[in-house]
C-alpha positions in Angstrom: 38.2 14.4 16.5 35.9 12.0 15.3 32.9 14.5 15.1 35.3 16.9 12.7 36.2 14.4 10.6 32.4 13.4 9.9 32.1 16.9 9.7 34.5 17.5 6.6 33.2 13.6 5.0 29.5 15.6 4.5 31.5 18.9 3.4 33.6 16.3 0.7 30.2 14.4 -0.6 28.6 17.3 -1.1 31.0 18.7 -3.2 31.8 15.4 -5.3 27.9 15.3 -6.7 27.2 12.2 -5.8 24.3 10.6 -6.8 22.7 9.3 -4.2 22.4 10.5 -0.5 20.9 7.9 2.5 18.7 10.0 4.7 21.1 10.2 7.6 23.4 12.3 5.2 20.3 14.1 4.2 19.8 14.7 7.9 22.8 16.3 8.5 22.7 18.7 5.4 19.3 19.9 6.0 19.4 20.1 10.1 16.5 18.3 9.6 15.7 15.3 11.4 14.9 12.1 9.8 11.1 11.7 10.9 10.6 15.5 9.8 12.2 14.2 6.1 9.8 11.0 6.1 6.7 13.6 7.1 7.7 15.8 3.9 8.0 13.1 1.7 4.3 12.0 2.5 3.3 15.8 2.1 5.3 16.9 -0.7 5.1 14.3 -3.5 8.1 16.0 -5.3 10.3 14.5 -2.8 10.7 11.1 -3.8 13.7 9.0 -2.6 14.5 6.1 -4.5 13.5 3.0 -2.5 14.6 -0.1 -4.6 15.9 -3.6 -3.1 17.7 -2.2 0.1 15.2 -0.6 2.7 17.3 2.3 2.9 16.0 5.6 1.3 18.3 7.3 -1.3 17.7 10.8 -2.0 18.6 12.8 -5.0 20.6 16.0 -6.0 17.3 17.1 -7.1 15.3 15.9 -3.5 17.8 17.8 -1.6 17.6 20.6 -3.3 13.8 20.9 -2.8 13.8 19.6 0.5 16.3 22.7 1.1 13.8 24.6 -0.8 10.9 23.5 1.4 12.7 24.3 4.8 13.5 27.4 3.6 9.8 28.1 2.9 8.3 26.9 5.9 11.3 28.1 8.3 12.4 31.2 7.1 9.4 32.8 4.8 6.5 31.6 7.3 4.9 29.4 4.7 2.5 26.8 6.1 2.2 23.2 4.6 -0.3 24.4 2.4 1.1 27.4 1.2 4.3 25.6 0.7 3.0 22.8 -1.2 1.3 25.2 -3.9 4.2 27.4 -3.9 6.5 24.4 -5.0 4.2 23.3 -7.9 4.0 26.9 -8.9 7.2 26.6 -9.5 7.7 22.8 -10.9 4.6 24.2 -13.6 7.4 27.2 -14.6 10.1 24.9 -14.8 8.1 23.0 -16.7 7.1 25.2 -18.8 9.3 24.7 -22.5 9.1 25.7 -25.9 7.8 23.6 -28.2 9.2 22.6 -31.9 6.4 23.5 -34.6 6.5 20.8 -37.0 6.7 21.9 -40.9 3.1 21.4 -42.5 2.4 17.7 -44.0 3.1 19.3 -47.6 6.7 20.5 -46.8 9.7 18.0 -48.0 10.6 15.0 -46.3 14.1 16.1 -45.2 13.2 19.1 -43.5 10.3 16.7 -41.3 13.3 14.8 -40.8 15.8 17.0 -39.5 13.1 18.6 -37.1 12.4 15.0 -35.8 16.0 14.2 -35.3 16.1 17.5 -33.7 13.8 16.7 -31.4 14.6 13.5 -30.2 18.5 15.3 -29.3 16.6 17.6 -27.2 14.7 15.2 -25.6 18.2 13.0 -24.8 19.5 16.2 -23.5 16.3 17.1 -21.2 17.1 13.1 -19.6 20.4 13.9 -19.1 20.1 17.1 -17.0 17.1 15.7 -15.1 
């Protein structure tokens, strides 16, 4: 009974979003065990769990995801470590990739250099939030 119910508690905090998984949680996600996670982490410098005051490691949406992303490489698609890690920053360097704002000319009016700055800073706001 006990093993269901920890079963349906990782099925619940997955769903909520939280913010911050410990890698135990991550552990059971993945199927990966903890000492293949802290391996990764030293491999793959995209996976970086937050490691503040406590000496517990919090992973992100955003870790899981590519730590997901990585097993799924390496296990399924044959991948090596190498092959994997260039594959993922192929990958980060197209996310990455974004249009960029061309400013007006120093001669236009001030209010249009103003707009396109407020403009930009909004983007950038929103870029933070959905990181």
């Amino acid at each position: 009974m006990r093993r269901l119910l920890k079963g349906r508690e990782t099925e619940n905090s997955i769903s909520r979003e939280r913010l911050y998984y410990r890698i135990g949680e991550v552990s059971r996600i993945t199927g990966l065990k903890p000492h293949i996670l802290r391996y990764w982490e030293s491999e793959f410098k995209v996976i970086r769990p937050h490691k503040g005051g406590s000496l517990q490691r919090l992973y992100r949406r955003k870790d899981l995801d590519l730590i997901l992303k990585i097993k799924k490489l390496l296990y399924e698609e044959g991948f090596t470590i190498a092959g994997a890690k260039k594959k993922i920053r192929d990958l980060e360097r197209l996310e990455n990739k974004q249009l960029k704002l061309k400013f007006v000319e120093k001669g236009s009016d001030g209010e249009t250099q103003e707009l396109l700055a407020a403009l930009q800073e909004e983007l950038k706001g929103i870029r933070k939030m959905l990181e």
